[in-house]
Structure formats: structure tokens, C-alpha cells
N, C-alpha and C positions, 0 to 999 in steps of 0.2 A: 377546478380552475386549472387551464392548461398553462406550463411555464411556457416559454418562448428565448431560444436564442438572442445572444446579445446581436445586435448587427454590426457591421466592421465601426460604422461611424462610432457609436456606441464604444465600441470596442476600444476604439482609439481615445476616447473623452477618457476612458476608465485609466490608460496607459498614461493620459498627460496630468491625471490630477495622481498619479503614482497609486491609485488604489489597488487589495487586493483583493481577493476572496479571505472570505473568514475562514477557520481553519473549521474543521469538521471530524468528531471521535464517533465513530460508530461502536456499536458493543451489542454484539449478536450472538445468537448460540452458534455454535462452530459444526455448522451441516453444509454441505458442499453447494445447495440453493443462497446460499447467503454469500460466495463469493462474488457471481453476479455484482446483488447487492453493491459491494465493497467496491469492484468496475466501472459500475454507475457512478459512482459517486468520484472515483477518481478521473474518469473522463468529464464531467462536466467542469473540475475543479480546472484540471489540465486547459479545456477548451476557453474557460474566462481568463486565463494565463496566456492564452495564443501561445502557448506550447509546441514547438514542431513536431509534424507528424512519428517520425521515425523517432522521437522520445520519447513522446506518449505510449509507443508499441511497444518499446523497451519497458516502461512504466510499468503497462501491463499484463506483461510476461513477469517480471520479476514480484511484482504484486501478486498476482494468483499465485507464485509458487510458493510466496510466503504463508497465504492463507492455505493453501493444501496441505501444506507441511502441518500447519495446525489440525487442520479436520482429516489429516489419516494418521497423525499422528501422537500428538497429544493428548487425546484420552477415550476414555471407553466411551460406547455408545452411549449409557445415560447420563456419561458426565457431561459428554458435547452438545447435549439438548437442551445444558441450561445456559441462561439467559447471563448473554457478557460474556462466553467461555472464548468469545474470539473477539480483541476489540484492536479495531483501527484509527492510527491518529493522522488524519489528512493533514500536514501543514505547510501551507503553500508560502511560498514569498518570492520575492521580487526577482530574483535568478533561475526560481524551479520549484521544487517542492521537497519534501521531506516526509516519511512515509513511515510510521513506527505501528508492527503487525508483532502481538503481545499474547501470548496465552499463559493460563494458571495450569497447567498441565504437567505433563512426566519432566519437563525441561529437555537440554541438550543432551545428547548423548546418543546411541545405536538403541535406534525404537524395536520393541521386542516382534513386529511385523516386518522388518526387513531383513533381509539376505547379508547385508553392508552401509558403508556410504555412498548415499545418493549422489546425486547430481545436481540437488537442488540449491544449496548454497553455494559453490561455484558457477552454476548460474548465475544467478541474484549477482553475485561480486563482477561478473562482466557485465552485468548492463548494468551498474549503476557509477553513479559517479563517488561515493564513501557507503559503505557498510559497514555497521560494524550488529554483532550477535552478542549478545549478555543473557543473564538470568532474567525473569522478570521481575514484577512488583513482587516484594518481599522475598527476593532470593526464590520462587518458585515459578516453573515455565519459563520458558522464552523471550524474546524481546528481541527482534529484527528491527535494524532502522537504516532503515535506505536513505542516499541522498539523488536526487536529480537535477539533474543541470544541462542545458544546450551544450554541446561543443561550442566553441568559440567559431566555426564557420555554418554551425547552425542559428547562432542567434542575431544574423545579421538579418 
């Protein structure tokens, strides 16, 4: 069965009865073929949001960096093959969305593969509209959570 695009009419019945998209957890093994994956699924959410373009690219950017962070850095090769080591919480609502990218892994700190600190969370904190980084579930791994939201001269 092939999905199909909402059409503007469409689009617009969905914005006057207030609905939104359901929110969406993905939970994948953490290999670098699976951020894709996690892209997909946020562009479609973005697109039944009629999200403006240059948000969604923001979205994008700081989403995959969140997930790479994961799958280069979070754990050894056979622990990132298993199933759920990288799980994403799509939650969209009525202003943008909300993006919370989770691993059980080494947690925060200077990953024994790199030189230094990256660049990847001051990334992430400019393009988004609230970040904040914790531990994850049960104090172990990670826990990135983005918030997204129009400018106030993009959401007119």
C-alpha cells in the first residue's frame, strides 16, 4: 500500500479541526543506516504540521547530530547492534515539535574516540528553540531533548 501526501485542502480541514499527528517513538539498534530511518519519520511528522521549510532543515541538522552522537559514540560495536540502543521520541504539537534522542550507553562526558569537545551540542543549542541534555532512563546514557518552534515571522 502506497501512503499519499495530505493535499493543501486536506491540510487545512486537519489545522481547523486543531488536529495533530500522533507522536511517534522509534527504538532501533544505533548503526548509522538507521538515522535515515529517524529523518523519515521526522519529515513526514514536520510536513502534516506544515512546518516551515527552513525549520524542518534546522530540525534536521540537529536531529542527525543528535543521533550520530549516539552511533559514534555511545557504545562499542556489538552493543550498538542491539535492538532499542538508540530510541527516538517524535512529539509534535500545536506550535512545533519536541524531539527527545535517548541512548543506554557510556553517557555524557569526553568519548574515549575523540581528540576533545565537539561541536555537536552547540550545534543542536543553535538551531533549536530549548535544549536541554541529562542522563538517560535510570541515570545511564544520554537524553537530548530538543524543542522546535517557528519564529514568530515564520509562522505567519
Amino acid at each position: 500500500m502506497r501512503a499519499h501526501a495530505l493535499s493543501p485542502s486536506l491540510r487545512a480541514d486537519r489545522a481547523l479541526f486543531g488536529a495533530t499527528p500522533s507522536p511517534v517513538r522509534l527504538s532501533l539498534p544505533a548503526q548509522a543506516d538507521n538515522i535515515a530511518v529517524v529523518r523519515r519519520a521526522l519529515e513526514a511528522i514536520a510536513e502534516e504540521l506544515a512546518l516551515p521549510r527552513l525549520l524542518v532543515e534546522d530540525m534536521r541538522l540537529a536531529v542527525t547530530e543528535a543521533c550520530t552522537n549516539v552511533v559514534r559514540h555511545a557504545y562499542t560495536a556489538a552493543e550498538a547492534c542491539e535492538a532499542g540502543s538508540l530510541r527516538v521520541d517524535l512529539l509534535p504539537h500545536s506550535r512545533g515539535m519536541e524531539v527527545i534522542v535517548e541512548d543506554h550507553g557510556r553517557g555524557l562526558g569526553p568519548s574515549p574516540d575523540s581528540s576533545g569537545p565537539g561541536l555537536g551540542l552547540p550545534l543542536i543549542a543553535a538551531l533549536t528553540s530549548a535544549v536541554e541534555v541529562s542522563h538517560g532512563e535510570g541515570e545511564r546514557g544520554s537524553r537530548v531533548t530538543m524543542s522546535f518552534a517557528p519564529a514568530a515571522s515564520e509562522a505567519a
